[in-house]
N, C-alpha and C positions, 0 to 999 in steps of 0.2 A: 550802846543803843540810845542814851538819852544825848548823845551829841547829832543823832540824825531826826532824831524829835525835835530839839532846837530850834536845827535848820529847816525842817517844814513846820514849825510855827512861825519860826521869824518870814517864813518865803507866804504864809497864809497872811500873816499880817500884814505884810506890805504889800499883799495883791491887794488887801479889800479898801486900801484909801490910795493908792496909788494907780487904779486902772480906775475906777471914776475919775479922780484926776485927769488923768492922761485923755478918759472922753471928753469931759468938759472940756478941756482947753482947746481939742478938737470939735467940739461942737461949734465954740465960739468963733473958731479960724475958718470955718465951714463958711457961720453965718457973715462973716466979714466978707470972704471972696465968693458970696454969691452971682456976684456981677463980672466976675471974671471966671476964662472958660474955665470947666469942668475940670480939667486935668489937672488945674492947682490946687480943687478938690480932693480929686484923688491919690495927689499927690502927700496932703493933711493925713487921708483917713491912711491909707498903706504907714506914712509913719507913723502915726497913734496905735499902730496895730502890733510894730513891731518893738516899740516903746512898753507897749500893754505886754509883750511876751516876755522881755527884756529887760527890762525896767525892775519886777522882785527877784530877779535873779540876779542880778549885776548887785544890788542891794542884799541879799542874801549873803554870795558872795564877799563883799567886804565886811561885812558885820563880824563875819563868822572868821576872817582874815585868812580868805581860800584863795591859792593861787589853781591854775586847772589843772595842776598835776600833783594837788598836794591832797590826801586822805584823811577825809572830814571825820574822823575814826578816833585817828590817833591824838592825842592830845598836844598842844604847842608848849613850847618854853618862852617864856614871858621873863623878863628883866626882873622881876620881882622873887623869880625864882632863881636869879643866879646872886639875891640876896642883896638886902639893900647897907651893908657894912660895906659894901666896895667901894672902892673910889671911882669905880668909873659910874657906880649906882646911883652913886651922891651929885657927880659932879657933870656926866654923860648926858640926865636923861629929866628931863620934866614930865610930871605925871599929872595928870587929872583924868578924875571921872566922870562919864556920862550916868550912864544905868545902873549896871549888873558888872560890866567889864570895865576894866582897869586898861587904860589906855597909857601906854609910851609913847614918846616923840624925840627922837635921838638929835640933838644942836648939834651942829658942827661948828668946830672951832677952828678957826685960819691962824694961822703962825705966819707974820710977817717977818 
């Protein structure tokens, strides 16, 4: 349960600075194309709206490292947990942290 708490905090947090955003920058594109017809208008505020819908979920989404078929439930296996005495843990994978979470980035290496 406390992995779908998470996900509607993180999906809470990133509405309340990310859909002002998303107005503002729509208000500003508003007041630029007031001189041109309406429908470049309307065309601003329809994307700002699906941007506003779209926008903490798509973020949500990657934070939590959700593909749409994968169950926000179960917990992931992370590089750290396949232990970091390996050689491919050592030599595979650069790690840094943001937050909370432990991010990987797997190099790839070319053999000429």
């Amino acid at each position: 349960m406390s992995g779908i708490s998470e996900l509607l905090t993180t999906l809470l947090f990133n509405s309340f600075w990310q859909i002002p955003l998303v107005a503002l920058v729509a208000f500003v594109c508003s007041k630029l194309l007031r001189r041109a017809p309406s429908v470049y208008r309307h065309i601003v505020w329809v994307a700002a709206l699906g941007l506003c819908l779209g926008l903490p979920i798509a973020t949500m989404w990657v934070s939590a490292g959700l593909t749409p078929n994968s169950n926000p439930t179960t917990p992931r296996a992370s590089a750290q947990d396949a232990g970091e005495g390996s050689a491919q843990g050592k030599a595979g994978y650069k790690r840094f942290s943001l937050a909370k979470r432990s991010h990987t980035f797997r190099w790839r290496s070319r053999l000429f």
